[in-house]
C-alpha positions as CSV (number, residue, x, y, z in Angstrom):
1,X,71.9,102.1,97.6
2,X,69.9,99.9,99.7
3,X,70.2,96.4,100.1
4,X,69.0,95.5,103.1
5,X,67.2,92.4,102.9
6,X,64.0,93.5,104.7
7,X,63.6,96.7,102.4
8,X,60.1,97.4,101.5
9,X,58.3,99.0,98.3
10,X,58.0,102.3,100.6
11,X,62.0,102.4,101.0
12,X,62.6,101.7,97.3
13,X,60.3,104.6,96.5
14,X,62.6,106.8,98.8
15,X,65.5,105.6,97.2
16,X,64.4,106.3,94.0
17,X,62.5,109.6,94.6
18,X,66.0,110.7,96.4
19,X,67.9,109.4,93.0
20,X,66.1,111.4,91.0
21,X,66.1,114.6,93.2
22,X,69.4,114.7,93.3
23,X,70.0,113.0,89.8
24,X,72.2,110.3,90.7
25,X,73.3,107.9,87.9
26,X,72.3,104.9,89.3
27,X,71.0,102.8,92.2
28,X,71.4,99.7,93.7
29,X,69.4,97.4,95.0
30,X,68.5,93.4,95.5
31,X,67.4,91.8,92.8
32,X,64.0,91.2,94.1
33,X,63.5,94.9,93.8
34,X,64.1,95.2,89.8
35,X,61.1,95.4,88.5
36,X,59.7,98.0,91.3
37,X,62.5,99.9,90.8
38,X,62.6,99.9,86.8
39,X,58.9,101.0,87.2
40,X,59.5,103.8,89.6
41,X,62.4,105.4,87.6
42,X,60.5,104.7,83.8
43,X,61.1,107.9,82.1
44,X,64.3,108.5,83.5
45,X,68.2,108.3,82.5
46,X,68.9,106.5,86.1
47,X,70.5,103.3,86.1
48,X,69.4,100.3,88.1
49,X,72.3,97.8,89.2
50,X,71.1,94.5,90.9
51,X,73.1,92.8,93.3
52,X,73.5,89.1,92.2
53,X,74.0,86.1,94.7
54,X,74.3,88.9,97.2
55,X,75.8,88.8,99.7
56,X,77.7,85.9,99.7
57,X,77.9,85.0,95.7
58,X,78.1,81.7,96.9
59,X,75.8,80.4,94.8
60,X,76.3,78.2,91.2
61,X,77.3,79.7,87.7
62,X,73.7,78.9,86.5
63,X,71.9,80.3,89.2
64,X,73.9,83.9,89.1
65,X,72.7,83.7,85.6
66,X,69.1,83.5,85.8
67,X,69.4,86.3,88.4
68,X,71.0,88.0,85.8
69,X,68.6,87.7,82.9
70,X,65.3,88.2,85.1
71,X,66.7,91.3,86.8
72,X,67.3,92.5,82.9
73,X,63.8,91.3,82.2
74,X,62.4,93.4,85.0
75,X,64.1,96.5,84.0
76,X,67.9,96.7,85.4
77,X,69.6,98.7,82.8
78,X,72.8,99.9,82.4
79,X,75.5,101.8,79.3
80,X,75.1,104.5,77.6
């Protein structure tokens, strides 16, 4: 996990290099981070959860939504 809000593509490449070293089933990250993310574990069975309207989730219905469809469009999966 990292979610620090001042994270940058070098500690999302640690994150994921450690995820896959020590094949963990999923990390989780900001939003923001998605797409970097989906493109650093392509090829992999690792799971990408997004944090939506974090930290507060004090943000509108519609607006959790659209963070929810473009972190899916960048590459968040999840399931089987």
């Amino acid at each position: 996990t990292n979610l620090h809000t001042d994270a940058s593509p070098n500690d999302m490449k640690i994150l994921c290099n450690e995820a896959k070293e020590n094949h963990f089933a999923m990390v989780a990250i900001n939003q923001v981070q998605s797409g970097l993310c989906a493109k650093l574990l392509s090829g992999t069975d690792i799971h990408i959860g997004a944090a939506i309207s974090f930290p507060l989730g004090q943000t509108t219905i519609e607006t959790k939504a659209f963070e929810t469809e473009k972190a899916i469009e960048e590459g968040c999966k999840w399931g089987k």
